[in-house]
C-alpha positions as CSV (number, residue, x, y, z in Angstrom):
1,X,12.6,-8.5,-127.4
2,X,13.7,-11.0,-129.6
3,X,14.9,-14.4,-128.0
4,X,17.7,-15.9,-129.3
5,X,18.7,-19.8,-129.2
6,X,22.6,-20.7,-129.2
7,X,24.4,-23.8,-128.5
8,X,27.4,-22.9,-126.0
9,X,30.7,-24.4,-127.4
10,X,31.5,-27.0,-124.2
11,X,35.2,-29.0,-124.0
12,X,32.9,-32.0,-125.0
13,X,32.1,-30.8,-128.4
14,X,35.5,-29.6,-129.3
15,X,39.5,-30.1,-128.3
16,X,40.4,-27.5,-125.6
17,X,43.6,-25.9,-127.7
18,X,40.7,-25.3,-130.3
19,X,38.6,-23.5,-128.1
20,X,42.1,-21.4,-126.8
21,X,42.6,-20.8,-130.6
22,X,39.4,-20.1,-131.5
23,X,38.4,-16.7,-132.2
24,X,35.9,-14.9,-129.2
25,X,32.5,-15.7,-129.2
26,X,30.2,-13.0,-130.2
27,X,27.4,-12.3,-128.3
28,X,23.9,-13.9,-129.9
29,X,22.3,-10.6,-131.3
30,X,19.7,-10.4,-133.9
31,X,21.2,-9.2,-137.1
32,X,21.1,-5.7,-138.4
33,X,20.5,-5.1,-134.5
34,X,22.6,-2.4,-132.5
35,X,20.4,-1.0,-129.5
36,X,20.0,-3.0,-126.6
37,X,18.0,-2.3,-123.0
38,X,19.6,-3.6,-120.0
39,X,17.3,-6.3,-119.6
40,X,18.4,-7.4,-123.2
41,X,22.3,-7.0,-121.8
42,X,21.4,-8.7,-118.8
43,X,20.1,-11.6,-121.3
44,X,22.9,-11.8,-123.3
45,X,25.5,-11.4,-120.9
46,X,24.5,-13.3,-117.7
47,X,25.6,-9.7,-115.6
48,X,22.8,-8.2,-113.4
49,X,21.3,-4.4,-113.9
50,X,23.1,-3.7,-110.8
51,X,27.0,-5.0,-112.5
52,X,26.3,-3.4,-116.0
53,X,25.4,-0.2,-113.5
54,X,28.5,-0.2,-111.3
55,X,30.7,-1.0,-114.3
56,X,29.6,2.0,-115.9
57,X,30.1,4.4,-112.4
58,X,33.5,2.9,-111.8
59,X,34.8,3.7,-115.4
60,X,35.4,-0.2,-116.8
61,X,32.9,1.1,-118.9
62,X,32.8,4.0,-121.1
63,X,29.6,6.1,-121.1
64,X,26.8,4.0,-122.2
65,X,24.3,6.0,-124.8
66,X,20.8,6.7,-123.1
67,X,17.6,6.9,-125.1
68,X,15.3,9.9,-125.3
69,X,13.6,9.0,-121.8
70,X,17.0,8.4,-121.1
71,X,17.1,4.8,-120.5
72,X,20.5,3.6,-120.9
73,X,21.0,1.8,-124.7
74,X,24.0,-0.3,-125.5
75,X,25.9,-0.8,-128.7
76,X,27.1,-4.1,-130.1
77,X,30.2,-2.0,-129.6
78,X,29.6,-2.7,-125.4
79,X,28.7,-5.9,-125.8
80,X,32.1,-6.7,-127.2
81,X,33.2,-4.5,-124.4
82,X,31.6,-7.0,-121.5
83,X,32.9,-10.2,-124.1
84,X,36.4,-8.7,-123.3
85,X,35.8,-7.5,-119.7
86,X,34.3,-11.4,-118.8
87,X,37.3,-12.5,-120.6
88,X,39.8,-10.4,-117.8
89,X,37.6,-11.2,-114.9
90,X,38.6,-15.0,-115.3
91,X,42.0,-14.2,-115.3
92,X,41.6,-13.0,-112.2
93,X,42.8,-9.4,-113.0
94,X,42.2,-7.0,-110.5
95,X,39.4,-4.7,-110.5
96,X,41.3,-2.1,-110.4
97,X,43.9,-3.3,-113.3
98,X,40.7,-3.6,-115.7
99,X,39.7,0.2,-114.4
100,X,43.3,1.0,-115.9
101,X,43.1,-0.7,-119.0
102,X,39.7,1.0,-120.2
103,X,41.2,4.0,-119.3
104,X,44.1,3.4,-121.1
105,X,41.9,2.2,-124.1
106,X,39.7,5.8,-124.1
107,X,43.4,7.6,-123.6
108,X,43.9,6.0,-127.3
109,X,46.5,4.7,-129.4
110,X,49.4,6.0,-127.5
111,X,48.5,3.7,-124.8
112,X,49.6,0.5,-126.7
113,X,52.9,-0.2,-124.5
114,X,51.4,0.5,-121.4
115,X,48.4,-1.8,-122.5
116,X,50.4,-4.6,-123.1
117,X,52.3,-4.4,-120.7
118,X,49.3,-4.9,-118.5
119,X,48.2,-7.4,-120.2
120,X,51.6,-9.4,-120.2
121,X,51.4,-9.5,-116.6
122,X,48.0,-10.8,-116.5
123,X,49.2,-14.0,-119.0
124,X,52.7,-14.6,-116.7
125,X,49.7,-14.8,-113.7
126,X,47.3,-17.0,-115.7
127,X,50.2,-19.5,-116.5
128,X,51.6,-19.4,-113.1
129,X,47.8,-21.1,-112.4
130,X,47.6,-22.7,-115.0
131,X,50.3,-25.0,-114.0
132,X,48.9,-24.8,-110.5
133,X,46.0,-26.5,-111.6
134,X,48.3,-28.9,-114.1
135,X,50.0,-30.3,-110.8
136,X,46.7,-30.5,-108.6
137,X,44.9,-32.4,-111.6
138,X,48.0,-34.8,-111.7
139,X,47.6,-35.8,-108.1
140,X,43.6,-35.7,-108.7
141,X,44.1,-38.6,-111.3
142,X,46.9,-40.8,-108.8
143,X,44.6,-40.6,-106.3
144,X,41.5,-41.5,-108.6
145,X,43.2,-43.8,-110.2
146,X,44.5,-45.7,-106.8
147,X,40.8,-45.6,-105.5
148,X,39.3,-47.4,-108.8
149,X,42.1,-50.3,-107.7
150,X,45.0,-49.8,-110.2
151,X,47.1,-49.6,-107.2
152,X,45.4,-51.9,-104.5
């Protein structure tokens, strides 16, 4: 197994609307490379064996290749797969609403409406937390701000 160093892009090293803009991270892989072990995924992704597993027997993912002794082999193809899928599970989208979309995905392109749709619903929640978190910051900073003795 090849190890791979990467710098993580953190809020310190760039503005946060460029990381929002920014196009996904890839997964470090060694180039030219397209077969992966689980312990290799597990690596890469930060999931355990037993996640990648249950993803695979619930249907958020698709059928995962399997070598001759049929030990299970993943594509760069998956990895983008759990990139997307780590991507949904901060949102907060239900288990069971991820479950949907891949099967949604496999159904193919006639699924595009009913896929965004989805997917819409999933932003109008994110916001709604997003300016949740906007106002509990805000009273965060009055009340930091009256402790450091602006106020006192």
């Amino acid at each position: 197994m090849t190890v791979l160093q990467t710098t993580p892009v953190t809020t310190e090293q760039a503005h946060p609307a460029d990381i929002c803009s920014a196009p996904p991270r890839r997964h470090p892989r060694p180039d030219g490379q397209d077969s992966y072990t689980i312990s290799e995924v597990v690596a890469f992704t930060g999931l355990t064996a037993h996640t990648l597993r249950w993803y695979e027997r619930i249907g958020l993912m698709a059928h995962v290749d399997r070598s001759h002794t049929g030990q299970r082999r993943y594509s760069n193809r998956d990895l983008d797969w759990l990139d997307l899928v780590g991507k949904l599970r901060l949102t907060g989208m239900p288990v069971a609403d991820m479950v949907r979309y891949a099967e949604l995905v496999r159904e193919g392109d006639g699924t595009y409406d009913e896929r965004r749709e989805l997917l819409e619903e999933t932003r109008r929640d994110v916001r709604a937390r997003i300016a949740e978190l906007q106002d509990t910051l805000a009273v965060l900073d009055r009340k930091i701000t009256f402790y450091s003795g602006g106020n006192r």
